[in-house]
N, C-alpha and C positions, 0 to 999 in steps of 0.2 A: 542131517539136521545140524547147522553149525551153531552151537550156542556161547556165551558170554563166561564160561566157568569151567574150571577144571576135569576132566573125565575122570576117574579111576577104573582104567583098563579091566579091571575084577568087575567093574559094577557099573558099565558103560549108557544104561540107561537113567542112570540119577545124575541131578545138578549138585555141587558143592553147597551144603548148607549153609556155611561159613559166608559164601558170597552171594547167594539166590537164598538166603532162608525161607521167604513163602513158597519156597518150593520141596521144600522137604518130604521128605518120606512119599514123592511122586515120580513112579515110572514112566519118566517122557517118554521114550521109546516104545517101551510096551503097552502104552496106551494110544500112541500113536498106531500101532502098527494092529491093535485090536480096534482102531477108531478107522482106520483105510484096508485093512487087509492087504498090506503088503511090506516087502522087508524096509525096515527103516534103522541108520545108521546115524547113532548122535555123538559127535565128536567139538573138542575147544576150535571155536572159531581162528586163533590165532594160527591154530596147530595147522587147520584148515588150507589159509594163508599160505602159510610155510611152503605145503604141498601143492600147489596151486604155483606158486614160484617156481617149485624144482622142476616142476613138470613144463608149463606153459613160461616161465616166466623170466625173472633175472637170474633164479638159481640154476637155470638149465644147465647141465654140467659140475657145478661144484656140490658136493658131497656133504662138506662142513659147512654149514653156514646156521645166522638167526635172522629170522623176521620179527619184526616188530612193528605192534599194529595199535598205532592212534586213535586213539575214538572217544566215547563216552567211558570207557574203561581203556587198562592198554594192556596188553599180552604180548608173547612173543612164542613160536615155536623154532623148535630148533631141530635140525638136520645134520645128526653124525653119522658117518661113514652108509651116506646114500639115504638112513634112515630116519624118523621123528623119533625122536627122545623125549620119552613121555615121563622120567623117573618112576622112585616106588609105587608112588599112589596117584601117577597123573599128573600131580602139580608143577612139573619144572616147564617153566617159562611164567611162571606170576611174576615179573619184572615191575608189574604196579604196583606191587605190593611190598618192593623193595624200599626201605627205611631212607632216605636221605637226609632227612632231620628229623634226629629222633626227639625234638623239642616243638617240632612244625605241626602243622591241625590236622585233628584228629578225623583217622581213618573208619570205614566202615568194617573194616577185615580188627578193629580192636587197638590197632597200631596206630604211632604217629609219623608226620612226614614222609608219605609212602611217596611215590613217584607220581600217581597218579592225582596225588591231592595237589598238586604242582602242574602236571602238565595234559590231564585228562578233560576233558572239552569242558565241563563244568567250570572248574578251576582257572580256565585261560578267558571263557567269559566273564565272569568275576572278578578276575585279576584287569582285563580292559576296564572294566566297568568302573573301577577304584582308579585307573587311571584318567578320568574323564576329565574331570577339574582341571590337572595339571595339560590338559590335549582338546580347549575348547573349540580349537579347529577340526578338530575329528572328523571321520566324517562317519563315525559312529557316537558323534554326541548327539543328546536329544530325539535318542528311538530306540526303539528295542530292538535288540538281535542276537541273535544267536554264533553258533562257530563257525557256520560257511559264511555269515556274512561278514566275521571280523577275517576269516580267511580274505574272502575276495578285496577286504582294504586292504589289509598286507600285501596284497596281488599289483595293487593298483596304488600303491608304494605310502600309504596311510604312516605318519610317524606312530602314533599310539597301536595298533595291532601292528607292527614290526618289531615294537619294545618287548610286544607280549612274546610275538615268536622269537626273539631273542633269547629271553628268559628261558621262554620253555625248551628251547634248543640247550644251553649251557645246563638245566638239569637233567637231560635227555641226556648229553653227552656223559654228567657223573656216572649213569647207570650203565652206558656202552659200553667205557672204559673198563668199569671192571669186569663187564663180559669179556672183554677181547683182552684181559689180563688172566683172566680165571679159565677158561675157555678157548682162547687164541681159532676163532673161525678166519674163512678165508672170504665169508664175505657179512655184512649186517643190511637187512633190505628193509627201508621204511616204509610201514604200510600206514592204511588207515587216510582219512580225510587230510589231516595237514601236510602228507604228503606230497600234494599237489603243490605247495609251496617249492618245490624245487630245491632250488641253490639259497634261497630263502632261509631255508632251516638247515639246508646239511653246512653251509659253509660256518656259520658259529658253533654246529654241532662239530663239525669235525676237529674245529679249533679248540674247543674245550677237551674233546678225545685225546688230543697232540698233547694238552698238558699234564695230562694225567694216567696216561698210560704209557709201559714200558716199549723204547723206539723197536726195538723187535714185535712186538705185537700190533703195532701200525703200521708197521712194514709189509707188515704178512695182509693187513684185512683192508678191505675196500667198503665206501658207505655210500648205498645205492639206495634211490626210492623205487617203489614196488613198478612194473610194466603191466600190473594189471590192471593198477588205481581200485576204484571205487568197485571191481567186479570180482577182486583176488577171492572175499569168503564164499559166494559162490561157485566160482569155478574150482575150488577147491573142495567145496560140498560134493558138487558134480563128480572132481577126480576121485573121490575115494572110494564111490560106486563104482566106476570106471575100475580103478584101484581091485576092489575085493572079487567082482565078476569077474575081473581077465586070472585074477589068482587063484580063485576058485567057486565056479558055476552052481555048486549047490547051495551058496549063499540065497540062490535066488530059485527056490524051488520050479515055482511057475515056469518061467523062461526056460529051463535049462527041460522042462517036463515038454515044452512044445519042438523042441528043436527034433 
């Protein structure tokens, strides 16, 4: 089960309260797997990602790398020395949640100007939307829509959703930087829906990376979008079964009792 929120490795059946608060004090796992009778394994979606890359995907072969995954929240898991880096208590890769204006509007995590209030699908609708006036040509004025559809004007070369992914690309890029300054991976893979944007989003991302991070740390890392697109959380879901059965069969009592 790939979820929206933080694991802590000690307590892998609970959500982060902090980010899923009406879910507190509830054993997804364990109620899952007394609700099917069978084993069930709840891990962060991003992390998911992550695995799902190294295995099937663009990470095939490099060891160090992060994914970072767009969506209505954004995450990243990260992949050192072959393995996901979960930190002390689960949390490393909240990269939404990372401050860029600690003056910008206020976050649900308590904080202000977190990344996600900038470039998390809510936020880049919003911020279209506030652009309308000035982009009467749009061909998102006068209806409503959501983020594949200012995606596909962006696609379909729209000025006002190109602005948007402009933006969110150049705040995208603040938060890279100082990954690949703090961190120095050898690759960063963009997942998640605006990924599909292409050279769209990485070429102003990349451009803002170049200015802001150290010329040996760009040297070293490469900014790739995801090969899996829209199917990485799942097939990453799928690998970590995959994952625990081939390293060790008694995960899965039944199965291993019929063989």
């Amino acid at each position: 089960m790939a979820v929206p929120s933080p694991i802590d490795p000690a307590n892998p059946d609970y959500l982060n309260e902090v980010v899923i608060p009406t879910w507190k004090g509830v054993a997804v796992g364990a109620a899952l797997r007394h609700r099917f009778r069978i084993p069930v394994l709840v891990d962060n979606d991003a992390n998911l990602g992550a695995l799902a890359e190294r295995w099937w995907g663009a990470g095939r072969g490099v060891d160090d790398f992060a994914y970072i995954k767009l969506a209505t929240g954004i995450g990243s898991g990260f992949f050192f020395d072959g393995k996901i880096y979960r930190g002390a208590g689960g949390v490393a890769g909240e990269v939404g949640h990372l401050s860029i204006d600690p003056h910008g509007e206020p976050c649900g995590c308590g904080l202000r100007g977190c990344l996600v209030t900038m470039v998390g699908a809510t936020a880049l609708v919003r911020r279209a939307r506030a652009l309308l006036e000035a982009h009467p040509e749009s061909a998102l004025a006068g209806r409503e829509f959501g983020i594949t559809v200012m995606e596909d004007a962006a696609l379909a070369g729209d000025a006002l959703a190109l602005q948007v992914v402009r933006e969110a690309a150049e705040h995208l890029g603040v938060a890279v930087a100082g990954l690949l300054n703090l961190l120095n991976p050898e690759l960063v893979i963009i997942g998640g829906g605006l990924a599909r944007l292409g050279e769209l989003l990485l070429a102003p991302l990349r451009d803002t990376v170049r200015t802001r991070t150290l010329a040996t740390s760009v040297e070293a890392s490469r900014i790739v979008t995801s090969q899996l697109g829209a199917r990485a959380i799942a097939v990453g879901a799928a690998t970590l079964l995959l994952q625990r059965a081939l390293s060790d069969p008694r995960h899965f009592p039944a199965a291993a009792a019929r063989r």
